[in-house]
N, C-alpha and C positions, 0 to 999 in steps of 0.2 A: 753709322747707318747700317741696317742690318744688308745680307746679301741674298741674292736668287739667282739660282740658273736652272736654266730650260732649254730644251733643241727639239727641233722637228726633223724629222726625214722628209729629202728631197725627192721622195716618189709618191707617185700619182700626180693629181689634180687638187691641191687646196680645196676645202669645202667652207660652205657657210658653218658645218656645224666647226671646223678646226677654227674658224674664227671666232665664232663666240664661244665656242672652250675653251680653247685657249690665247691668241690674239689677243682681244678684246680687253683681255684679264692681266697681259703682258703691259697692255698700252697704261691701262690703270697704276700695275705697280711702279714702272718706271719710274713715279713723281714720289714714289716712298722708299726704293730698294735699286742700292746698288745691283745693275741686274748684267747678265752674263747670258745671252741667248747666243746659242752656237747653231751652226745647219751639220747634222747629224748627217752626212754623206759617208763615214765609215759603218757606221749601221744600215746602212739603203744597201749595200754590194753582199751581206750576209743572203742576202736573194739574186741572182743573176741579174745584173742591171743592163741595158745598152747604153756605151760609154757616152753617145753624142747626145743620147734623150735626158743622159743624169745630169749633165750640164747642163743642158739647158733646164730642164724641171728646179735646178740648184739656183739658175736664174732669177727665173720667176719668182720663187720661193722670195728671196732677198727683197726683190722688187716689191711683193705680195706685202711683205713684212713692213718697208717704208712707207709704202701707199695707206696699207691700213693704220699708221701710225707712231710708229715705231721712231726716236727720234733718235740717232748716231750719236747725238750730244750729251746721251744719258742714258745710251744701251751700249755695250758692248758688246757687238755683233763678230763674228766669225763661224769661218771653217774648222768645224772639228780636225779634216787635213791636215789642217795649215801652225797645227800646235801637235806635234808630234808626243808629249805628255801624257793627252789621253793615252793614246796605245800603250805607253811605258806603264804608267799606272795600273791602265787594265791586265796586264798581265800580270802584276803584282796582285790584284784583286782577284783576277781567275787562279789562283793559286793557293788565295785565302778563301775560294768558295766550295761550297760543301757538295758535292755530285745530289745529294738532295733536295737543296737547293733549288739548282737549278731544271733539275727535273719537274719541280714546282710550278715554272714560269711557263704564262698563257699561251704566249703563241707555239714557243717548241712542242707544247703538252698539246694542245688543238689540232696540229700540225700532223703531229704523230697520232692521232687519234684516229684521225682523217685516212691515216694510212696515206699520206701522201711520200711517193720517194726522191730522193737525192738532197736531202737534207743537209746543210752543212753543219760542220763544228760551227762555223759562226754566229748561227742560228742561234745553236745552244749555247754559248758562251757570250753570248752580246750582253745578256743583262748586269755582267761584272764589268762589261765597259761601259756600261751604262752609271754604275756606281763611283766609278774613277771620276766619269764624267762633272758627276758631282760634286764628288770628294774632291776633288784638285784644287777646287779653289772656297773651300770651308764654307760652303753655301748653307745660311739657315733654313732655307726656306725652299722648297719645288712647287712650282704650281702644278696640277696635275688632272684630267682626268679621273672618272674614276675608276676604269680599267688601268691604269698608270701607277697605283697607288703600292701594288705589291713591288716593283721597281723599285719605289725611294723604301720601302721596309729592307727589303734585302741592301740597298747603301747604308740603311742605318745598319744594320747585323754586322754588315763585313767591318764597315767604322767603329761598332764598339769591341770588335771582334779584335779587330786590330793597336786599340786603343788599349786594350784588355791586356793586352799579349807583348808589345814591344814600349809601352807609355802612351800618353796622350798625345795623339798626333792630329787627328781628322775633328771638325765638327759634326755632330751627330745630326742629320736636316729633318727638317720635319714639314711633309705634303701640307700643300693647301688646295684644295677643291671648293670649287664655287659652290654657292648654294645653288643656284639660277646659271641653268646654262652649261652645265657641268657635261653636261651628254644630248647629244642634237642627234633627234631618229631620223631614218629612213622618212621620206614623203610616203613610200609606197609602204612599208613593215615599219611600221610605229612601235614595234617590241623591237627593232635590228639600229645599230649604231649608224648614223650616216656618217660611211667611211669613203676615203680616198680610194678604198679597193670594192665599189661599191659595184657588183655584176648590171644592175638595172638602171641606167644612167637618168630613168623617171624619178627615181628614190633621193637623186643627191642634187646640190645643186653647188654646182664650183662654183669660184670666186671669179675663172673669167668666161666664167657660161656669158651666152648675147644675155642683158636683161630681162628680153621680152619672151626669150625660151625659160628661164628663172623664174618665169610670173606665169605661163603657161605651166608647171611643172606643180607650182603654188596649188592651182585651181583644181588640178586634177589628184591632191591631195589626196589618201584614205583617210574617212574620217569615222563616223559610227550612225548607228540608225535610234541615237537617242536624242535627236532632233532639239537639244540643252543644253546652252554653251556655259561648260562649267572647267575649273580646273582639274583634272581628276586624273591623274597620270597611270593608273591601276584601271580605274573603268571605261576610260574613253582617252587613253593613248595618244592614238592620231591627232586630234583637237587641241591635247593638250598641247603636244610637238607644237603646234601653230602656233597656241598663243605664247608659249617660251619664248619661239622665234621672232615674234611682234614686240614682246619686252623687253626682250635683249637688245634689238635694234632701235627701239623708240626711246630706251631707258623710260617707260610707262609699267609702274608694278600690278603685275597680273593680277590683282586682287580689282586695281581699277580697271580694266580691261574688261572682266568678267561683268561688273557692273555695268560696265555701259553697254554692252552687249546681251544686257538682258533682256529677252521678250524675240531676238534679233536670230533670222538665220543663218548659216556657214556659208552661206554664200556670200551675206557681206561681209562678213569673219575675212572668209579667205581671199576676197578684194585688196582688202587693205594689208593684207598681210604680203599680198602679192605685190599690190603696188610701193609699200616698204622695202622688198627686195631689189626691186626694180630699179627706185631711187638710188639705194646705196651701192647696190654694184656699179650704176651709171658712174655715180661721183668716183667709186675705188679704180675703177677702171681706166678713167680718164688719168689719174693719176698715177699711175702705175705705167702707163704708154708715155705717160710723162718721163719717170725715171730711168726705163728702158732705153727712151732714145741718150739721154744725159750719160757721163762717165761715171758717176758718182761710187758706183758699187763698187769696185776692184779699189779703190780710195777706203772705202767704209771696212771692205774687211783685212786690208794690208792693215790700218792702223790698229783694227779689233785685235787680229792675232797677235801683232806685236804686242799689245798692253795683257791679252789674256796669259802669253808667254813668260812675262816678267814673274806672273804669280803662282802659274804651274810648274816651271820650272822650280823653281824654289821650292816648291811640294814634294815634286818626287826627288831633289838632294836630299830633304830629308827623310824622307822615305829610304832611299834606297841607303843611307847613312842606319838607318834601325836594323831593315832587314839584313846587313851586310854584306851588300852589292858595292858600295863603294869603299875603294880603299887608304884615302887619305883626304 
């Protein structure tokens, strides 16, 4: 069975779009891929976190992750934390990365653009622990966004970099991006990413927003003044966002959506689209209050890290047996 691994950071507020980017697409492959999702909480503190809010967002996360589907019996879940490997390997990887590189990557480059100050190294250095991340455990495969995608290039560089240079040691992964669903806009900026760090909280719509703010947030959508409900992601943006968001929750392909919505205004559009969100958050919701009050979680990732440990470890012995870190 081939493998995957993937992590979230445990800052902000989940959104509908980080679910059907990625979520959704976790749940699907579990039935086909050894899969390895880890809660990326050493990448969250490369920005000043509050200790008591990261735990508990770390919570949720977990929680968020079960509720929507995620099954322990066939995910290995964990704390990047909680396998000290990562960090070992990353710094074998920031070491094999090229100050180019890294200079490369969106958010430090954004970041610095912005002129914003007090930047940390971690900032700039995180996307080689991003590739360890990977690398640890010979993962073929990443799912990824498509602002993610220069991350798993730079894991493939340093892996054949390092492959190239010491023997064959790493699997070289290779991204996969949804067709559908891949990137979930803003309600309010149908060109802007609906993100966890989203300034307009009309634009986004969390996973434990009330429902009925979810369905209120729907309606007041941007949409266009070409009064045509068609798919059109270049001329009418806004609409299009809706109907993505209708077929990724309904699993109904947008080709039939458009059809039956032909002749029909956005206001019924956005009815149903609203009362879709409504639904699903109801059901995730309940179940997720579900696993909250339950012990289950500090269970789910003690066993994750243990079994993720068995494999990274082993990685970096031979790792550091190449570069000549260990001595017997």
């Amino acid at each position: 069975m081939k493998r995957m691994v993937s992590g979230i950071k445990p800052t902000g507020k989940l959104t509908l779009g980080n679910y059907i980017g990625a979520i959704s697409q976790f749940i699907q492959y579990q039935d086909e891929y050894e899969m390895f999702i880890f809660i990326a909480n050493q990448h969250a503190i490369t920005v000043a976190q509050d200790a008591k809010e990261l735990r508990q967002n770390t919570k949720n996360l977990i929680a968020l992750y079960l509720a929507c589907g995620l099954d322990p019996k066939k995910v290995t879940m964990f704390l990047q934390s909680d396998v000290p490997a990562h960090t070992t390997l990353g710094w074998v990887m920031t070491c094999n990365s090229y100050i180019g590189e890294l200079n490369r990557m969106t958010q430090f480059k954004d970041k610095s653009a912005k002129g914003e100050v007090n930047l940390t190294a971690g900032l700039y250095t995180y996307p080689s622990l991003m590739a360890a991340d990977i690398l640890l455990y010979d993962a073929d495969y990443v799912p990824v966004g498509v602002d993610q995608k220069q991350h798993v290039e730079l894991a493939r560089n340093l892996a054949e970099r390092f492959n190239n240079r010491y023997s064959p040691t790493f699997v070289v992964p290779t991204p996969l991006t949804p067709k559908i669903g891949a990137k979930i806009y803003s309600l309010q900026n149908p060109l802007k990413k609906m993100s966890k760090s989203e300034e307009d909280p009309k634009g986004t719509i969390a996973l434990l927003d009330e429902p009925a703010v979810a369905r209120k947030k729907i309606m007041s959508a941007v949409t266009d003044s070409f009064a045509c409900i068609a798919y059109d992601p270049q001329k009418q943006p806004g609409l299009s966002n809706l109907i993505q968001i209708l077929s990724c929750l309904s699993q109904e392909p947008i080709e039939e959506i458009v059809k039956r919505y032909e002749g029909k205004g956005y206001g019924e559009l956005k009815k149903e689209v609203g009362d879709t969100v409504y639904t699903f958050l109801e059901q995730l919701q309940a179940r997720y209050r579900a696993i909250m009050d339950s012990n289950i979680i500090e269970d789910i990732l003690k066993e994750g890290a243990q079994k993720a440990s068995l494999i990274a470890n082993k990685k970096v012995a031979k790792v550091h047996r190449k570069v000549g870190l260990s001595l017997f």
